[in-house]
C-alpha positions in Angstrom: -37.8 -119.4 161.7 -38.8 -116.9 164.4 -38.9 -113.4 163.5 -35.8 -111.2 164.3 -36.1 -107.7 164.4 -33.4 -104.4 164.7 -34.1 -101.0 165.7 -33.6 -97.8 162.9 -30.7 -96.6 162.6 -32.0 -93.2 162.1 -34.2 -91.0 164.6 -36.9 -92.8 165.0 -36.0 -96.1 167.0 -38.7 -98.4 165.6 -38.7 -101.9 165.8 -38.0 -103.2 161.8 -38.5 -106.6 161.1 -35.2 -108.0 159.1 -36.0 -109.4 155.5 -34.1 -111.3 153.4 -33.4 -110.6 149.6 -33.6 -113.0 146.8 -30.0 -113.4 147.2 -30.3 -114.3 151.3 -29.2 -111.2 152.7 -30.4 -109.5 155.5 -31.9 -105.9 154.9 -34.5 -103.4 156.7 -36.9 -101.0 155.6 -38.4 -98.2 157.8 -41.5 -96.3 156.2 -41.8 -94.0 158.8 -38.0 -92.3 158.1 -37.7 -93.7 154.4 -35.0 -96.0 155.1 -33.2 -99.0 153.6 -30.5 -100.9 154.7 -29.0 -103.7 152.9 -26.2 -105.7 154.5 -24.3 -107.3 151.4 -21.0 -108.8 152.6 -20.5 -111.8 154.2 -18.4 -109.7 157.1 -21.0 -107.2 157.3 -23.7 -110.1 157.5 -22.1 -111.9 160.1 -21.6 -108.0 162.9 -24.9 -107.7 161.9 -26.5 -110.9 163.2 -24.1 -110.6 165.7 -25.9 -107.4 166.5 -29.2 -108.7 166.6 -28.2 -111.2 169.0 -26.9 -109.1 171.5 -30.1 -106.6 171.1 -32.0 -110.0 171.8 -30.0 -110.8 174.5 -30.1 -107.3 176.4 -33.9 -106.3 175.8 -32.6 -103.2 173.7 -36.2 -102.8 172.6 -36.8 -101.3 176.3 -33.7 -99.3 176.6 -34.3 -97.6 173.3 -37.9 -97.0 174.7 -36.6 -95.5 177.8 -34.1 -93.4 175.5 -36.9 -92.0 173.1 -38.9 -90.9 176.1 -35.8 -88.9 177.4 -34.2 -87.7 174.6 -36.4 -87.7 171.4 -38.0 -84.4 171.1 -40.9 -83.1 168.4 -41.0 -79.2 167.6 -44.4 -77.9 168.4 -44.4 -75.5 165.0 -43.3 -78.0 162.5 -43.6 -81.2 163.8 -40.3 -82.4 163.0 -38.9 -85.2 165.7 -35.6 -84.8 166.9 -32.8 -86.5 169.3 -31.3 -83.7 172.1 -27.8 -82.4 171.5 -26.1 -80.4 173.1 -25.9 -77.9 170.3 -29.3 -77.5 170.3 -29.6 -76.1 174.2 -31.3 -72.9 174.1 -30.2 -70.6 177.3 -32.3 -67.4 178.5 -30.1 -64.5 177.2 -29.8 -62.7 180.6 -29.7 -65.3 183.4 -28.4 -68.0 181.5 -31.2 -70.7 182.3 -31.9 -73.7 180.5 -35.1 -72.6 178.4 -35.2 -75.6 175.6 -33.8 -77.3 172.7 -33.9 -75.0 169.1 -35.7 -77.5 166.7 -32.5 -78.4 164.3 -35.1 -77.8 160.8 -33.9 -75.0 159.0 -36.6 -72.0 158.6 -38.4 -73.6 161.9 -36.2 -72.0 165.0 -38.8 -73.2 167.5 -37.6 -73.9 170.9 -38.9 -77.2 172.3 -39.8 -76.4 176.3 -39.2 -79.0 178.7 -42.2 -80.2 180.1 -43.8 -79.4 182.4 -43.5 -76.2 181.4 
C-alpha cells in the first residue's frame, strides 16, 4: 500500500505520514509540535480518508507551502513560529503604519518586521 500522508493540524504544516494502530486506525504524530492524533470512530475514519483524498487530489502539499511562506512568521528574540492574525498587527503609534506582527509568546513582545525591512 502506497504511503498516504496529511499535513499538522497545528502551526507547523508538515507533511506526517498516517500510521495505523494495532487496532487499524488511522493516527499521526508530529515531533516537531508534539502532536498526536488518533482518529477512532468509524465516522471520523471515514471524513478523514475522505480528507486525504481530496488533499491528494488538489496538491494541498503546495498550497500549504505557498501559505507558510506568506503567513507563518518566526520571532527574531525567541524563536517561536507563528501564523499572522490580525490581532497581532503592530501599527506605528503616530502615523498609523503597518510596522509588524507582535510575536503572540507571552514575556516575548517582539515585533516581527516585514521583510525587506
Amino acid at each position: 500500500m502506497e504511503k498516504q500522508f496529511f499535513p499538522c493540524p497545528l502551526i507547523c504544516g508538515d507533511r506526517l505520514e498516517i500510521r495505523e494502530s494495532k487496532k487499524g486506525k488511522p493516527y499521526i504524530v508530529c515531533n516537531t509540535c508534539g502532536l498526536q492524533m488518533f482518529v477512532r470512530t468509524e465516522d471520523g475514519i471515514r471524513r478523514f480518508k475522505k480528507l486525504i483524498a481530496e488533499a491528494a487530489a488538489k496538491n494541498l502539499w503546495e498550497q500549504i507551502e505557498e501559505m507558510k511562506q506568506r503567513y507563518v512568521k518566526q520571532c527574531p528574540k525567541c524563536g517561536s513560529k507563528f501564523w499572522v492574525r490580525e490581532e497581532l498587527i503592530e501599527t506605528g503609534m503616530f502615523d498609523g503604519r503597518f510596522v509588524g506582527y507582535r510575536c503572540p509568546e507571552e514575556d516575548c513582545g517582539e515585533t516581527v518586521k516585514p521583510e525587506g525591512k
